[in-house]
N, C-alpha and C positions, 0 to 999 in steps of 0.2 A: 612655341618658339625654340628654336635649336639653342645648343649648347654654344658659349662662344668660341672660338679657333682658341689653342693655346697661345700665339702669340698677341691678341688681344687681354688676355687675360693679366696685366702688368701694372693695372692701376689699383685701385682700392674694391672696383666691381665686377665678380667673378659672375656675372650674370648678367644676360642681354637684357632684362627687365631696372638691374641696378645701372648698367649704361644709360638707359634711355633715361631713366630718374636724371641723372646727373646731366644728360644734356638739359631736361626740360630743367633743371634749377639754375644752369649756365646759362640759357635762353632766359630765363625771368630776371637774373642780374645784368643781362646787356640791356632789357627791354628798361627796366628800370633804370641805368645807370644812362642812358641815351635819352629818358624824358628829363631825367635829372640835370642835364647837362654836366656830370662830375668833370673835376680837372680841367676846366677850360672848355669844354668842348661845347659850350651852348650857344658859339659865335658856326658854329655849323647847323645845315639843316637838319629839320630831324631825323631825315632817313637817310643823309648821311651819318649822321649820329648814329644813328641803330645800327650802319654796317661797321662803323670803323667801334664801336662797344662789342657788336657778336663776333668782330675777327679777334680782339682782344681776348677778347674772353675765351674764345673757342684757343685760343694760343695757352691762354694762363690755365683752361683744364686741363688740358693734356699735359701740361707741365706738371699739374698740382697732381693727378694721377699719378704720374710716375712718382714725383715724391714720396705721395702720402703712402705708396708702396710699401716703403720704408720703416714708414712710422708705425702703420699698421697692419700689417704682416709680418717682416719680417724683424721687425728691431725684439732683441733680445737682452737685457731684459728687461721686460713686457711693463714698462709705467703708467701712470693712469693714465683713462681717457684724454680727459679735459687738458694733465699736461701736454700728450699728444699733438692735439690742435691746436694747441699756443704755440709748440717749437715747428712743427711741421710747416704752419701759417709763416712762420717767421722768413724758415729756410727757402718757400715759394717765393714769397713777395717782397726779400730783398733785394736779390739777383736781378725780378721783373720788374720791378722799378725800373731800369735801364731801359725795358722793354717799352714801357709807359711813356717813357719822357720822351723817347727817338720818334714813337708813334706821333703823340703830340704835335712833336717838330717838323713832319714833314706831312702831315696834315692839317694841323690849325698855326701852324707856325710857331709854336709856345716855345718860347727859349723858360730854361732852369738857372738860373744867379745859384750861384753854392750856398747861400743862404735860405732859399727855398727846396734845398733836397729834402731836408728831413722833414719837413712836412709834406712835401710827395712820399718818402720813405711812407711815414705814418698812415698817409693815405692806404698806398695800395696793402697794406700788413691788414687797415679797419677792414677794407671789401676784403681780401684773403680770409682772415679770419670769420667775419660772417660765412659766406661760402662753405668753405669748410664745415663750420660748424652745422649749421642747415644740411650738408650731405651727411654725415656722422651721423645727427638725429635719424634724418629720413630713414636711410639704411638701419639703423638697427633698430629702427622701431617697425619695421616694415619685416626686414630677414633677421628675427632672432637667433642669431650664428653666434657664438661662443669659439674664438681661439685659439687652443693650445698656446701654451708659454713655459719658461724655466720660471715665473713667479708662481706659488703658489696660489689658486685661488682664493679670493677672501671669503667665499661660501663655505670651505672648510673648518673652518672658525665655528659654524652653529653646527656640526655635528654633533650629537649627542653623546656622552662618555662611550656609550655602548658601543658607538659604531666608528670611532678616532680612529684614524689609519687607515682607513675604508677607500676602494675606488669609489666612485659615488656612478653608478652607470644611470638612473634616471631619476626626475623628479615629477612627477604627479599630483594635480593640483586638485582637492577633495574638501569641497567647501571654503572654507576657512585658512586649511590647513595643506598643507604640503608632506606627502607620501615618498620617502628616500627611498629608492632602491638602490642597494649598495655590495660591496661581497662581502659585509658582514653581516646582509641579513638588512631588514625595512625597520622603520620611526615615523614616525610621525612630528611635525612643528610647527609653531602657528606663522604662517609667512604669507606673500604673496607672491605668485607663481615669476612677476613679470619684475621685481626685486632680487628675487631667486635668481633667476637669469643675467643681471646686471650684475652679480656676483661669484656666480659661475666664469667670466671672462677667465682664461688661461685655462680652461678645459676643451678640447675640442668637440663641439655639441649642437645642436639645432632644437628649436621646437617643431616638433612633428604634428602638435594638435594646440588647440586653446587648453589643453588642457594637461600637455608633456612638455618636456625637454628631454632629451637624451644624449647621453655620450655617444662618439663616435665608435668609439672600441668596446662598447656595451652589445652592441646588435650584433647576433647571431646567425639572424636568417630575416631575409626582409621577401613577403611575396604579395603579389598582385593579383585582383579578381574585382570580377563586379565592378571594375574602374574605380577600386579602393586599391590602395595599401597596408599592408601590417610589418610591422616590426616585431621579432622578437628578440629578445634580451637574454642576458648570459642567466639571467634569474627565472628564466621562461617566461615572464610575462610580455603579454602582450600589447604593444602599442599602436594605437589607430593615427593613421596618415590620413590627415584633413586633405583636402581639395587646396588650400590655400596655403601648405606650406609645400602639398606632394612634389612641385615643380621646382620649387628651390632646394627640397635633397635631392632630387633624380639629377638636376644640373652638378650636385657636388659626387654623383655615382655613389650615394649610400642608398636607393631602389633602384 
């Protein structure tokens, strides 16, 4: 699958495979919020139900898109995940509330008493916040991508005295343990590869195999053959490009 156009590129998924994710998880919240009858809506058919939840919904992703832009790219500087999706959820589904209630009103008729906003509030913040949270996991458990940020990583933390102040260009996962490649030179630590990488966040990096990660400004020379990949690194070694990540660096032009 092609690359996406740049001007697609504006929400949280830089990748035609991470689009498609987020509509099928947009599609499983209308489907369920439409058998659900949420907010009144179960004095409608079901299939009106399912179209007036997927227009909702198709509305509030593309909104959440653009926000989570924000959140997760480009806010500087770079705070944790978790608080992320609690402020980002917030800044989506207070605004859309508005969205929510108008829908209501001129499809099931539902009038809002100013006594019942804040728990519409509440409402649409609980589904915001699910959603969100659901696409965050997806994606980074799916495209192990690592950030760049002005925060320090907190992976830097378990470097060995040896190697303090070190760029860190790759990690290599060797049994047990985990193989630093760095420019002061390699270590060894007992970690797991896919902790390693939740910790790396504020490097910009990818896993290339089940069995790396790498920095971006680590790679030296990246070439193709045999319908593989390799990577090499500013330390010359060599990195094998699995099949299952190749297509998520060649969309970000590091193959």
């Amino acid at each position: 699958m092609a690359s996406l156009p740049r001007i697609l590129r504006w929400g949280p998924y830089e990748s035609p495979q991470g689009w498609l994710r987020g509509l099928a998880i947009m599609l499983g919240g209308a489907m369920f919020l439409a058998s659900a009858g949420a907010f009144g809506s179960n004095q409608l058919s079901l299939p009106v139900r399912f179209v007036y939840w997927l227009s909702l919904m198709l509305l509030g992703w593309m909104w959440g898109a653009f926000v989570s832009r924000a959140f997760f790219r480009r806010l500087q500087p770079r705070p944790r995940v978790w608080f992320r999706v609690i402020i980002s959820s917030l800044v989506i589904a207070i605004p859309y509330s508005a969205v929510v209630a108008y829908a209501g009103h001129l499809t099931a008729g539902n009038t809002y008493p100013l006594s019942t906003i804040p728990r519409l509030v509440g409402s649409v913040i609980a589904v915001t916040l699910v959603m969100v949270t659901i696409n965050v996991l997806v994606n980074r458990s799916l495209e192990r991508v690592t950030i760049a940020s002005a925060e320090p990583a907190k992976f830097l933390q378990r470097l060995p005295l040896k190697l303090r102040g070190a760029e860190i260009w790759a990690v290599e996962a060797q049994d047990h343990y985990l193989r630093l490649h760095t420019s002061k030179g390699q270590d060894l630590i007992l970690m797991r590869l896919s902790d390693a990488i939740t910790e790396l966040e504020g490097i910009e990096g990818a896993q290339a195999h089940r069995s790396w990660w790498v920095a971006r400004d680590a790679i030296a020379d990246a070439e193709r053959g045999d319908g593989r990949a390799t990577l090499t690194l500013k330390d010359d070694s060599q990195v094998p490009v699995s099949r299952t990540y190749a297509r998520l660096l060649r969309e970000r032009g590091w193959i």
